[in-house]
LODRENFI-988138 format. One record per residue: x, y, z of N, C-alpha, C in turn. Coordinates in steps of 0.2 Angstrom, whole numbers, plus 5000, padded with zeros to 4 digits. Example, Ala and Ser with C-alpha at 12.3 -4.5 7.8 and 13.67 -1.06 7.14 Angstrom:
506649725039506249785039506649845039/506449895035506849955036506450005039/
END
This chain:
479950374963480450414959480850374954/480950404947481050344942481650364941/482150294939482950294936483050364931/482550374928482450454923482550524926/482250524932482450574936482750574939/483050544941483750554945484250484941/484750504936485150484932485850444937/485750494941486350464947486150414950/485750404951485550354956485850294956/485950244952486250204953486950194949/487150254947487750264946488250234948/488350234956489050194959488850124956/488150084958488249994956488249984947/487950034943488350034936488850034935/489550074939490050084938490450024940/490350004946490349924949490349884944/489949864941489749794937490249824930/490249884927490849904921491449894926/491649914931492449904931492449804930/492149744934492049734934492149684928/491749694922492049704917492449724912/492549764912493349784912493849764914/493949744920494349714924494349634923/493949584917494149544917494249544909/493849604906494249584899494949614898/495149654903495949674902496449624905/496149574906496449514909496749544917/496249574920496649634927496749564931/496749484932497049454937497749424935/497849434926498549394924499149484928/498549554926499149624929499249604935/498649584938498749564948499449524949/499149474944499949434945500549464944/500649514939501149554936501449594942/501049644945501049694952501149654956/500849594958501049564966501849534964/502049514959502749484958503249544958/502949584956503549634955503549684963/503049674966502949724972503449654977/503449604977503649564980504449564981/504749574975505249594973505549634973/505049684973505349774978505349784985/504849764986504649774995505149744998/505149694999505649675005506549715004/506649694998507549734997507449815001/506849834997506749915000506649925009/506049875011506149885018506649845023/507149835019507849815022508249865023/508149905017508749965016508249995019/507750035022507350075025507450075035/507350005034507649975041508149985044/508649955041509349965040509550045042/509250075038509450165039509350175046/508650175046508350205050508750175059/508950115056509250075064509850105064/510250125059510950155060510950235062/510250265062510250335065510050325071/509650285073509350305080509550205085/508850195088508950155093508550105091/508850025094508349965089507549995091/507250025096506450045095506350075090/506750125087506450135078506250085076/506750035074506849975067506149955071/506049945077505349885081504649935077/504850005080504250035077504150045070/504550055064504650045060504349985054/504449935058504149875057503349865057/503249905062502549875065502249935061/502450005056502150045055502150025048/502649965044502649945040501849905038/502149825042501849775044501049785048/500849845049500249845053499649835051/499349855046498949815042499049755040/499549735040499549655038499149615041/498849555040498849515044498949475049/499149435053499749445057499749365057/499649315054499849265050500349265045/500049345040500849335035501149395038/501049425042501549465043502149455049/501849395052502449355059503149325056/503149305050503349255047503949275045/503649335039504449375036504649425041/504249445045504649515051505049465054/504949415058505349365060506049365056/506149345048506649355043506949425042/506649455042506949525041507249545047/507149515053507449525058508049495059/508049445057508649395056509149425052/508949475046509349475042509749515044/509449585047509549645051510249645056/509949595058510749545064511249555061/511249545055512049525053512149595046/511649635046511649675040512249735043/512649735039513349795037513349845034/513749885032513549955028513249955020/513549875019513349855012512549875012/512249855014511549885014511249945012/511649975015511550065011511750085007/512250065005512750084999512550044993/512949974992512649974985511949924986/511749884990511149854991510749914993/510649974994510250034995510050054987/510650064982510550084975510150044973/510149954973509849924969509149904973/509049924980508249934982507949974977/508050024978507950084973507450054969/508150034962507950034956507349984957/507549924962507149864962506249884964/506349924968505749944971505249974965/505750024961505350074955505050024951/505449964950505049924946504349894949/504449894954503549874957503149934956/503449994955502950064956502750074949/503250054944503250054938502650004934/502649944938502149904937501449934938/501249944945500649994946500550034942/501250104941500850144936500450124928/500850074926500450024919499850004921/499649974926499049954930498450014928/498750074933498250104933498150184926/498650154921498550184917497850164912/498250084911497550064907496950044910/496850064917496250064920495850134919/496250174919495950254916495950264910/495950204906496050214898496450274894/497150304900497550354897498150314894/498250374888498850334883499550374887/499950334886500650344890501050374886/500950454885501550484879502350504884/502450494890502750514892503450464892/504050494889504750454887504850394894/505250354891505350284896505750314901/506350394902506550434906506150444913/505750474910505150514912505050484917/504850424916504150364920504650344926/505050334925505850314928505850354931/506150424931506250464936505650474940/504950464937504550484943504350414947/504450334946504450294952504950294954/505550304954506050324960505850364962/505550434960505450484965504850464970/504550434968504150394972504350364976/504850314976504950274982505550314985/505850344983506150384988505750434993/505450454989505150494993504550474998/504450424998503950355000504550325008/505250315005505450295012505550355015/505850425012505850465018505250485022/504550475020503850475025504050415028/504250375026504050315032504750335037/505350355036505850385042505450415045/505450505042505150525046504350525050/503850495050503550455053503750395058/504350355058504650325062504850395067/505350425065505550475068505050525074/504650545070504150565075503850535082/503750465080503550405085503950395090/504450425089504950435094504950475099/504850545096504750595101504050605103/503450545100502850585101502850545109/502850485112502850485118503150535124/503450575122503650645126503050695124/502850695119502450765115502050745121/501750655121501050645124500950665132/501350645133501650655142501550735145/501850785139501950835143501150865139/500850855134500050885133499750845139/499850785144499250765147499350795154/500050785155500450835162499850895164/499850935155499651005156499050995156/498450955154497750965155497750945161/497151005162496951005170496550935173/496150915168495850865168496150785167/495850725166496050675163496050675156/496650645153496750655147496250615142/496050645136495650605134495950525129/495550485128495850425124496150405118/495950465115496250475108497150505108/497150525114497950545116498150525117/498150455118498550405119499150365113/499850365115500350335111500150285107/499750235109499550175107498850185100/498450245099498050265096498250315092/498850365094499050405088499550355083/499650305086500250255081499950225078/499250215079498750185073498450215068/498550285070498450335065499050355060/499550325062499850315057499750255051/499650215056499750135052499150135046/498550165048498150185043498250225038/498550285040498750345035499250315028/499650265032500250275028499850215018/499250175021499050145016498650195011/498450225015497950265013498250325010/498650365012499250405007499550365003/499750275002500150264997499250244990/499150234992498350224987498350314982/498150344988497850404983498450444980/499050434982499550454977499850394971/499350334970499450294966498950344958/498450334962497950364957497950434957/498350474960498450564958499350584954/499850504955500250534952500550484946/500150414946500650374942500250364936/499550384935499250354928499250434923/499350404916499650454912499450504911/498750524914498450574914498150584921/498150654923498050694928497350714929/497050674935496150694935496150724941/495550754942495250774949495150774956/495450794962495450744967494450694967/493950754966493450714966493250664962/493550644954493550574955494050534954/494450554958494850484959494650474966/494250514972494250474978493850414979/493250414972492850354975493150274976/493750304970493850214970494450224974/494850264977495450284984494850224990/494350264991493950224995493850144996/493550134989493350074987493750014988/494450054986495250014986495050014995/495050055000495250045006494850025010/494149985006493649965010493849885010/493749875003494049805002494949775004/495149835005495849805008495649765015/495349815017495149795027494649715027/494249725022493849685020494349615019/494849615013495249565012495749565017/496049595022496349565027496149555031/495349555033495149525039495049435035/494549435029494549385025495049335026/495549345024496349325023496449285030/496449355036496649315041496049255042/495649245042495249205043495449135039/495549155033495749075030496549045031/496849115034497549085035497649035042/496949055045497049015052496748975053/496248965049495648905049495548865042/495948855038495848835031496448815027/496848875027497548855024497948795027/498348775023498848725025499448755023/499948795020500348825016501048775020/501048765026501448735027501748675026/500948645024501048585022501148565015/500948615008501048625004501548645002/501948715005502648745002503048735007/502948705013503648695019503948755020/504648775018504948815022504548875018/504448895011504248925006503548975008/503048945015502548955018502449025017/502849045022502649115022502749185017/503249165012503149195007502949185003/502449125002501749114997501149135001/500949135007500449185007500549265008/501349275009501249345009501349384999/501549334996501349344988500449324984/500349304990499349294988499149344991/499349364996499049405000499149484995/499849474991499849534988499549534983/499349494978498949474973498249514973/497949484979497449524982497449574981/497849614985497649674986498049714980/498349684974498649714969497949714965/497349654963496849684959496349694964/496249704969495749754974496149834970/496749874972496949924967496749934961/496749894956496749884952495949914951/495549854952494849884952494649934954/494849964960494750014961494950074956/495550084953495650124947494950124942/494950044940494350044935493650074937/493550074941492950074945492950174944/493550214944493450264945493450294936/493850254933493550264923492950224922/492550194926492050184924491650244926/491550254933491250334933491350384929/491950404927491950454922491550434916/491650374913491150384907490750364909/490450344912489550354914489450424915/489650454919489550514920489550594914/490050574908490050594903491050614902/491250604905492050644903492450634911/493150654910493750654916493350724920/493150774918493250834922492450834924/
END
């Protein structure tokens, strides 16, 4: 069967080697660097204020689940180190946290979302007509709207170890495995990356495409994320020295490589889905 009759065939690894391309002539590792500095710079202020919240409505198992629904994908080399700090910090956090260091998560955090929607705009080669207003009001709307799923999600896992108890009471038989507390909480800890990926590429680049093709590179992105934190962990435990290199500094240089990472795996993945479209002939 020849490349002629079937045009598709090797479309996915074409678009592969153009993103690729792409991706090293838009210089996508100096953007990496651009997103991992500025996500670095939002994430934690945000998930203090989110923390914080969440521990001043309910009981410190929120903040623990909370954490773990944050941090669960991570690897647990960089993820030991700062949850450690963020706990520490928690100790002594006051209403200040919500009030004005809640206002300045915000803004600080939109600057991280802000940074991605530029990523993935010139990944999909759209032109940015929309006012600097605009772009502003929709990554705060993003991350606000991004910590209240992570509440209520928190929230849920509170009551779901009741929901589970009275569904298994009531089956006449043994309950099956997948109803278990400890596997629907993983179904979170998935979802939660996997919902922030596909509303990267359905809300923040300047033009609005298809859900069919933005899923391939939504994929792509979550394949190699798993891929890079299994990778990761392996060299943070058998290779790296970071403590010997950056001393106390350790754990927030691999947790900013780590996000490096996984800011051009994103990246790629956007490019990977404007390369499909024009091999394919257009957005639609």
């Amino acid at each position: 069967m020849t490349r002629s009759a079937n045009p598709s065939l090797f479309l996915p690894l074409r678009a592969a080697w153009l993103a690729l391309m792409r991706f090293q002539a838009k210089s996508g590792f100096v953007m990496s660097s651009h997103v991992a500095m500025s996500m670095m710079m939002a994430l934690f202020p945000f998930i203090l204020f989110t923390v914080a919240l969440a521990g001043s409505l309910s009981q410190d198992l929120v903040t623990d689940d909370l954490i773990q629904l944050i941090f669960g994908t991570w690897p647990e080399q960089v993820a030991t180190p700062i949850v450690a700090e963020l706990k520490a910090v928690l100790a002594g956090a006051n209403s200040r946290v919500m009030t004005v260091g809640g206002v300045l998560a915000v803004y600080f955090a939109s600057n991280g979302v802000d940074a991605v929607r530029e990523a993935m705009s010139r990944a999909y080669h759209d032109a940015e007509t929309r006012p600097f207003w605009k772009t502003r009001l929709l990554c705060i709307a993003i991350v606000v709207g991004g910590g209240a799923i992570v509440l209520a999600v928190a929230a849920f896992e509170v009551v779901m170890p009741i929901y589970t108890r009275l569904v298994t009471d009531a089956l006449p038989g043994a309950a099956p495995d997948w109803l278990s507390v400890e596997r629907l909480s993983w179904i979170f800890v998935v979802a939660m990356p996997a919902g922030a990926v596909l509303a990267c590429h359905a809300l923040l680049p300047a033009g609005r495409h298809p859900l069919r093709r933005i899923l391939p590179g939504v994929v792509l992105t979550l394949v190699l994320w798993a891929g890079c934190g299994w990778g990761f962990s392996l060299y943070i435990a058998n290779f790296a020295s970071y403590s010997t290199t950056y001393a106390g500094l350790a754990g927030a240089m691999a947790a900013l490589i780590f996000l490096y990472l996984n800011a051009a795996i994103l990246i790629l993945g956007a490019e990977f889905n404007g390369a499909l479209m024009d091999l394919s002939g257009g957005p639609d």
